[in-house]
MDTraj code that builds the backbone (N, CA, C; nanometers):
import mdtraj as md
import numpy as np

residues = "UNK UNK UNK UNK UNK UNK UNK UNK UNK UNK UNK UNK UNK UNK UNK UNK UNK UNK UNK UNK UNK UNK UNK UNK UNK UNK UNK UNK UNK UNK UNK UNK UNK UNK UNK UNK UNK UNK UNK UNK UNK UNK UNK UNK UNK UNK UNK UNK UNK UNK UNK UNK UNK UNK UNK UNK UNK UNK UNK UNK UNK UNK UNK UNK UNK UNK UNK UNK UNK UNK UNK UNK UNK UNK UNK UNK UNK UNK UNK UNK UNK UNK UNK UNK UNK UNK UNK UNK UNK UNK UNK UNK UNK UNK UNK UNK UNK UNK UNK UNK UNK UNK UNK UNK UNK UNK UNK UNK UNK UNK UNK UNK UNK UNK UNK UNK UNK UNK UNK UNK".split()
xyz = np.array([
    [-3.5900, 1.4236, -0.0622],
    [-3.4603, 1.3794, -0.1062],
    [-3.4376, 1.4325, -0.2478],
    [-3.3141, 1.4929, -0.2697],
    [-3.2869, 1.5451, -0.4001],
    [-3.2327, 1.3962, -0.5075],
    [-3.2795, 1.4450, -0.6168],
    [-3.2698, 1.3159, -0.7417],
    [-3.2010, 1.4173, -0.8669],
    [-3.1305, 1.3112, -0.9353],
    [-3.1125, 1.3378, -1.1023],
    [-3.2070, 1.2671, -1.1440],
    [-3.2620, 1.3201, -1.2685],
    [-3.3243, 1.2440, -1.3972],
    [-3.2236, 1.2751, -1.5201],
    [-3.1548, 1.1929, -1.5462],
    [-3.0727, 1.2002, -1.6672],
    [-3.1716, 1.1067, -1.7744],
    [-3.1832, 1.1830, -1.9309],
    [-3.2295, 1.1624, -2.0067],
    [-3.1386, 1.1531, -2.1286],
    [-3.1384, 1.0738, -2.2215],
    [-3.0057, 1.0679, -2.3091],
    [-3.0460, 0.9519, -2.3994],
    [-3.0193, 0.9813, -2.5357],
    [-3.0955, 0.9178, -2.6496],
    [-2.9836, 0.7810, -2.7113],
    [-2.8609, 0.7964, -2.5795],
    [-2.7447, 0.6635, -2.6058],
    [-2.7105, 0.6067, -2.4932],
    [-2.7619, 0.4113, -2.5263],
    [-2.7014, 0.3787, -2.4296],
    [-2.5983, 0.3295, -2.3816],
    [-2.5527, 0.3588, -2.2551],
    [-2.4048, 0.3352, -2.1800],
    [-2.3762, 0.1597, -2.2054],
    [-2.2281, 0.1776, -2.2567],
    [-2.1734, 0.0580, -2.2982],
    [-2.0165, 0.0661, -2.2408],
    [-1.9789, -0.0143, -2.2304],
    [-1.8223, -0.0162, -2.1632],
    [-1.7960, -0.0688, -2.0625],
    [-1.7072, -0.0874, -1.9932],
    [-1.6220, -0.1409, -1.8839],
    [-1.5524, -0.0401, -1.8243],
    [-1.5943, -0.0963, -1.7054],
    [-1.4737, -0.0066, -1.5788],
    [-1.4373, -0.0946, -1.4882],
    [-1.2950, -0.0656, -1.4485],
    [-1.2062, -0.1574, -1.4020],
    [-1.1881, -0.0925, -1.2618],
    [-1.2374, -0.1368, -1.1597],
    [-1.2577, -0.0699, -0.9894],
    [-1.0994, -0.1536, -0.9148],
    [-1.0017, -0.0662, -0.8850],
    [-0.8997, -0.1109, -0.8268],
    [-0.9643, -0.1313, -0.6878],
    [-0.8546, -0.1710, -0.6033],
    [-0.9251, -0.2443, -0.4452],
    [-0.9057, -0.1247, -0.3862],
    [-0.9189, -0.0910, -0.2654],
    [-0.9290, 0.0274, -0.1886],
    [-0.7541, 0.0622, -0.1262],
    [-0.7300, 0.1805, -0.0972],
    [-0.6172, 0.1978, -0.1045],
    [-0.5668, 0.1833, 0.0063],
    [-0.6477, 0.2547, 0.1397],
    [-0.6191, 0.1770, 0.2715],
    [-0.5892, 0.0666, 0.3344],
    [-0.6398, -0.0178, 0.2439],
    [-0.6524, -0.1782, 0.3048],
    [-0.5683, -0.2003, 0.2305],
    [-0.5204, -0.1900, 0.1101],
    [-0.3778, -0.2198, 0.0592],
    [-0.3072, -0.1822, 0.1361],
    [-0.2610, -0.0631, 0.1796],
    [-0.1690, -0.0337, 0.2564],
    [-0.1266, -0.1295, 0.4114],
    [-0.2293, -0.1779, 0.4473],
    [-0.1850, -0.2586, 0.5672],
    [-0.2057, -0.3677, 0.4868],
    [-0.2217, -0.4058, 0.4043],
    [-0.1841, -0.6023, 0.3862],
    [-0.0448, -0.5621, 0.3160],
    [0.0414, -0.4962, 0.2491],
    [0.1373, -0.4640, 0.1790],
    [0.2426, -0.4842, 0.2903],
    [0.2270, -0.3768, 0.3859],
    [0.3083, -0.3734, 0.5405],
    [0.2807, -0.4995, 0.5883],
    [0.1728, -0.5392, 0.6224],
    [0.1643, -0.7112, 0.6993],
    [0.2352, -0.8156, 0.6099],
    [0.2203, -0.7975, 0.4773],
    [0.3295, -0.8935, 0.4678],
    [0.4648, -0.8858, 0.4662],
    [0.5537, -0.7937, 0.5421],
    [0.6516, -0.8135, 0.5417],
    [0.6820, -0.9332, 0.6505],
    [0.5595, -0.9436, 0.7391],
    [0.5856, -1.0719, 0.8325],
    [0.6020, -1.2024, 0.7806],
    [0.5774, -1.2177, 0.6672],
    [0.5867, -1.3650, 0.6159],
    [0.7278, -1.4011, 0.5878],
    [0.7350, -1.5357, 0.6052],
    [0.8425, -1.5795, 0.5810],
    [0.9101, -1.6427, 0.4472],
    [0.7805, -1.6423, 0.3617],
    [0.7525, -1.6869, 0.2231],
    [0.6623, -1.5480, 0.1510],
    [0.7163, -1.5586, 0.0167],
    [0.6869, -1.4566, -0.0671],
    [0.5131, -1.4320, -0.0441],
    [0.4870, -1.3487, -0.0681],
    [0.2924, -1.2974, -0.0425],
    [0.2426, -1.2211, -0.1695],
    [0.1740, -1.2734, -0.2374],
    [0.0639, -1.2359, -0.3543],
    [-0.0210, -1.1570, -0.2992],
    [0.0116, -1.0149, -0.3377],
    [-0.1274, -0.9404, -0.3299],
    [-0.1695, -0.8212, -0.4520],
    [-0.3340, -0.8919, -0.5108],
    [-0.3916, -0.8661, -0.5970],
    [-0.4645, -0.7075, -0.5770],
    [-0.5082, -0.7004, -0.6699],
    [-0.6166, -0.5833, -0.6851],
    [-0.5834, -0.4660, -0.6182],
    [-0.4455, -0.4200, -0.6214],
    [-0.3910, -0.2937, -0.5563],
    [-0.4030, -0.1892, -0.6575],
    [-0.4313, -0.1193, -0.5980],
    [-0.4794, 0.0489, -0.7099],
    [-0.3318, 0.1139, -0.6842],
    [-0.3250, 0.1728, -0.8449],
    [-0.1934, 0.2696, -0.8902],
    [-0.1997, 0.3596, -0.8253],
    [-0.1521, 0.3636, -0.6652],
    [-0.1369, 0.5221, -0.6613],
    [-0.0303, 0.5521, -0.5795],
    [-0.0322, 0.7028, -0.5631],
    [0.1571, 0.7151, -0.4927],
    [0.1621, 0.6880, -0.3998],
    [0.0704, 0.6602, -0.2985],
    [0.0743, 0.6265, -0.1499],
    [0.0947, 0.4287, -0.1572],
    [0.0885, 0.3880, -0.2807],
    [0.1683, 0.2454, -0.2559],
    [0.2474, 0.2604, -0.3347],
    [0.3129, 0.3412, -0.3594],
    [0.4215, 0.3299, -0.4464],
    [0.5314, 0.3496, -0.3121],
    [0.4772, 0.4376, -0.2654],
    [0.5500, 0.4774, -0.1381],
    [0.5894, 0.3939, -0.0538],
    [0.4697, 0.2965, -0.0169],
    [0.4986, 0.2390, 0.0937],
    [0.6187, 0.0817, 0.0184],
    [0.5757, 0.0587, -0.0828],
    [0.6298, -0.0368, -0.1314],
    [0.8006, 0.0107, -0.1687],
    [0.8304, 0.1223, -0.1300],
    [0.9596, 0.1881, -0.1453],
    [1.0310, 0.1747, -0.0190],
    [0.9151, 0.2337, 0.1195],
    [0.9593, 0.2171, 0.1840],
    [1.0259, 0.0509, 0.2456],
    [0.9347, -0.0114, 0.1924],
    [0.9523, -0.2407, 0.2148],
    [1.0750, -0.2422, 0.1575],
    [1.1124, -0.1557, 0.0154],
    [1.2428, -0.2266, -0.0080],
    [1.3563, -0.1428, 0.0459],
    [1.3385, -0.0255, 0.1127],
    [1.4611, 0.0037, 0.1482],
    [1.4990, -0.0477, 0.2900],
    [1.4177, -0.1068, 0.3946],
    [1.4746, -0.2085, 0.4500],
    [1.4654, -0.3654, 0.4444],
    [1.5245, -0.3897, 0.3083],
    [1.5495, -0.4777, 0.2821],
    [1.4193, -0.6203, 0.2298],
    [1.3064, -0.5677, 0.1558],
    [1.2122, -0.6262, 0.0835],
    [1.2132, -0.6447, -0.0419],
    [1.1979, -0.7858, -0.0740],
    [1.1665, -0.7854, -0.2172],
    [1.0664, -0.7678, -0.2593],
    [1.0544, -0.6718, -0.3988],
    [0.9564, -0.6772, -0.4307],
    [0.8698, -0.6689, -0.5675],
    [0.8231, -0.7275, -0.6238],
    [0.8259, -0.7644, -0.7364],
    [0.6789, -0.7045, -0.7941],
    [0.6311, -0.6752, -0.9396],
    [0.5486, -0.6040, -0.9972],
    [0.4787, -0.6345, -1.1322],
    [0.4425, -0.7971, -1.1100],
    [0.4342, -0.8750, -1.2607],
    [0.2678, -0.7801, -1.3627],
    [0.2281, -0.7337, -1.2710],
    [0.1048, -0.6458, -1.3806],
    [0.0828, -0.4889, -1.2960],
    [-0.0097, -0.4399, -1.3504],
    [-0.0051, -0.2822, -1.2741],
    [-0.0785, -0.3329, -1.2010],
    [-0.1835, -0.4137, -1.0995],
    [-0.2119, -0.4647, -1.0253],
    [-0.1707, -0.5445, -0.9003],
    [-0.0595, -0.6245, -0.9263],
    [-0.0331, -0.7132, -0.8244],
    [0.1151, -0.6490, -0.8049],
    [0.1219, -0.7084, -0.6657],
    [0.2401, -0.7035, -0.6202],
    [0.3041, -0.8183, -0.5465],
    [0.3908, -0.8513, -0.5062],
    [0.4843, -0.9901, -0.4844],
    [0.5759, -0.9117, -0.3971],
    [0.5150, -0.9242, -0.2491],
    [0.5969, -0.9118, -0.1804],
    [0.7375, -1.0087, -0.0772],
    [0.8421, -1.0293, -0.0481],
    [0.9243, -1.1294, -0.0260],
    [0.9897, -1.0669, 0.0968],
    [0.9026, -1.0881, 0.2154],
    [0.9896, -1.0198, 0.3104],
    [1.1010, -1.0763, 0.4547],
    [1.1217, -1.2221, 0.3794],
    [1.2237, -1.2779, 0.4321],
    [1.3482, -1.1863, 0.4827],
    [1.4144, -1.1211, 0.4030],
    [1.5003, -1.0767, 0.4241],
    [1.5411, -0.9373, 0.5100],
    [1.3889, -0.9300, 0.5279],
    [1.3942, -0.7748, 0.5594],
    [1.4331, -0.7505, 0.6986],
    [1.5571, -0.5640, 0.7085],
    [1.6462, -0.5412, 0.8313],
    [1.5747, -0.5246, 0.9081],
    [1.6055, -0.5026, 1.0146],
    [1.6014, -0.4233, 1.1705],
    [1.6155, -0.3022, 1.1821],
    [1.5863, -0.2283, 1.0790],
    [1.6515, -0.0435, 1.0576],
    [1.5544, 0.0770, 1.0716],
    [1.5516, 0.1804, 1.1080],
    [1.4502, 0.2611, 1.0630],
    [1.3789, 0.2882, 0.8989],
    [1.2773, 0.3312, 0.9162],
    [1.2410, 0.3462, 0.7853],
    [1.2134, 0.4969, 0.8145],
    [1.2833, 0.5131, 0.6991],
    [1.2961, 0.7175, 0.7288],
    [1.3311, 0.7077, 0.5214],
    [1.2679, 0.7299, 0.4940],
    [1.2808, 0.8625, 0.3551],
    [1.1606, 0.9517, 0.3317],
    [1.1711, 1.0186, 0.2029],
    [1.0781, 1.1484, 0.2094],
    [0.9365, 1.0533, 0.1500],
    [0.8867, 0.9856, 0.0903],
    [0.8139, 0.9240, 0.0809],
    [0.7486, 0.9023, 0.1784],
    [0.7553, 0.8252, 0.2544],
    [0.7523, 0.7647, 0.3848],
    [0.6594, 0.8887, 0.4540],
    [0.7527, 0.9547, 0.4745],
    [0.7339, 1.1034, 0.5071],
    [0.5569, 1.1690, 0.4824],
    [0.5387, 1.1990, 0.3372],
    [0.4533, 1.2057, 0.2858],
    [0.3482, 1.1353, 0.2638],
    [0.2867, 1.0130, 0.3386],
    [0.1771, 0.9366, 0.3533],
    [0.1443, 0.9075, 0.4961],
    [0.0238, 0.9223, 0.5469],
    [-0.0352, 0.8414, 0.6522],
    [-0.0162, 0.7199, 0.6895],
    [-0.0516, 0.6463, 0.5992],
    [-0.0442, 0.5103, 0.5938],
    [0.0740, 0.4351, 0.6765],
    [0.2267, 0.5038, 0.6622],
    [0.3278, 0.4330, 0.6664],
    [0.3513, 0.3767, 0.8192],
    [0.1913, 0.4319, 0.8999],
    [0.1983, 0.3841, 1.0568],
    [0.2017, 0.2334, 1.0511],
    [0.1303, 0.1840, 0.9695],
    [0.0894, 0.0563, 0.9212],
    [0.2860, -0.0240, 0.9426],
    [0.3540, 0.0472, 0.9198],
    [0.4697, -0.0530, 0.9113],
    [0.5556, -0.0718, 1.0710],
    [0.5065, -0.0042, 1.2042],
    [0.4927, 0.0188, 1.2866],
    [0.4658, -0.1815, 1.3379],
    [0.3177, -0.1747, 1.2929],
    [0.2652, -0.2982, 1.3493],
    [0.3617, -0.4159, 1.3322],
    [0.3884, -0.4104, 1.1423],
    [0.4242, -0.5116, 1.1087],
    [0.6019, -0.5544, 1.1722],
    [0.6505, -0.4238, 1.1984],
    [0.7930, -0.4264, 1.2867],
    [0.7758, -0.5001, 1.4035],
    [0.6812, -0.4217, 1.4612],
    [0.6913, -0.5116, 1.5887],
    [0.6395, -0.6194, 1.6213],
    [0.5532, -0.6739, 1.5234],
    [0.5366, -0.8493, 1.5166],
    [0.6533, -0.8799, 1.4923],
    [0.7742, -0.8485, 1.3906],
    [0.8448, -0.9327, 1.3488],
    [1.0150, -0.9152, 1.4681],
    [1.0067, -0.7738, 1.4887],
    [1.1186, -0.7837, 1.5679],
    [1.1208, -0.6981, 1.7120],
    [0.9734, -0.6821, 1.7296],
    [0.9640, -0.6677, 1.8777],
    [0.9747, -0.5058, 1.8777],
    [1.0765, -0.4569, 1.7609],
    [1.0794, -0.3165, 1.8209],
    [1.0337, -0.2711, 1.6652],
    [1.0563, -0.0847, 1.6598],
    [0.9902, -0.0308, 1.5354],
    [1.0304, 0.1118, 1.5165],
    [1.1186, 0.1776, 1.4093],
    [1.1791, 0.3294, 1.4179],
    [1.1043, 0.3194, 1.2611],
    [1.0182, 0.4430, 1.2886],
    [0.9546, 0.4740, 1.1515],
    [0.9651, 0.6227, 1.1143],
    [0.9451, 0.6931, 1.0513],
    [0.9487, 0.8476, 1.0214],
    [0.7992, 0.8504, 1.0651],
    [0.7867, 0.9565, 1.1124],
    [0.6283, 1.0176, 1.1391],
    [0.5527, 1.0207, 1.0516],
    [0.4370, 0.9970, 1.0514],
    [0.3891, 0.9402, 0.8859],
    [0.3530, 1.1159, 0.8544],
    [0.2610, 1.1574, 0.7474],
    [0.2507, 1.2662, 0.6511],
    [0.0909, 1.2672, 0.6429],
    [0.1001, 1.2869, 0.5351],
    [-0.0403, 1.3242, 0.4727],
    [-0.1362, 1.4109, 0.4659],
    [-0.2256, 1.4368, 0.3781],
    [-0.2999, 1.5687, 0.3673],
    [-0.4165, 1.5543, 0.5673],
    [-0.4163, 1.6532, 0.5800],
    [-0.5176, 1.7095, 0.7194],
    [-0.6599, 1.6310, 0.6699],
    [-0.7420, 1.6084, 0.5593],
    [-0.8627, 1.5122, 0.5780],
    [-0.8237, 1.3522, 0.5796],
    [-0.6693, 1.3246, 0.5831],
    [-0.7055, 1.1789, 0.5803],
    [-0.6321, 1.1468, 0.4484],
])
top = md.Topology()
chain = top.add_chain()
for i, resn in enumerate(residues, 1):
    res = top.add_residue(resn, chain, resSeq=i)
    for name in ("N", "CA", "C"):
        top.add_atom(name, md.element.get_by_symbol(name[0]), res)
traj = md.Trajectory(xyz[None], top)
């Protein structure tokens, strides 16, 4: 088995801050649009594929709220019956995830074909 030996005359001090995984954000973000009461969800990592999807929640009709770069406050009472089609959308995998949460809530589901790079 191959090894490092790192040798170094200072030792490591600091903090690192590990956001939650980005996949599994992506389907609890989409699952809660099923709630009928607002949904707290913590430890979401900054990146464009939830920026995306959280674009896509409000353009049919999600609230959604952004009290730290971490959490998000989703409110998906209100949300339409419509396709979800923009270029975002477009550009992530993930956005199959809103598929499920449609058709728990209204039986049916028009999504744009999801995107994303060929590894995933």
């Amino acid at each position: 088995m191959d090894h490092y030996v790192i040798k170094g005359g200072n030792p490591l001090v600091g903090e690192v801050e590990i956001a939650g995984a980005k996949n599994a954000a992506l389907a609890i973000l989409s699952a809660s649009i099923m709630a009928s009461q607002p949904v707290t969800i913590e430890n979401v990592p900054d990146v464009s594929d939830i920026r995306a999807i959280v674009g896509a929640i409000e353009q049919i009709g999600g609230e959604v709220s952004h009290p730290d770069r971490h959490t998000y406050v989703i409110n998906g009472a209100h949300i339409k019956d419509e396709p979800v089609d923009n270029e975002a959308v477009r550009k992530i995998r993930g956005s199959y995830y809103l598929i499920g949460a449609l058709l728990g809530k209204y039986s049916k589901a028009v999504v744009a074909l999801p995107g994303g790079c060929n590894i995933g």
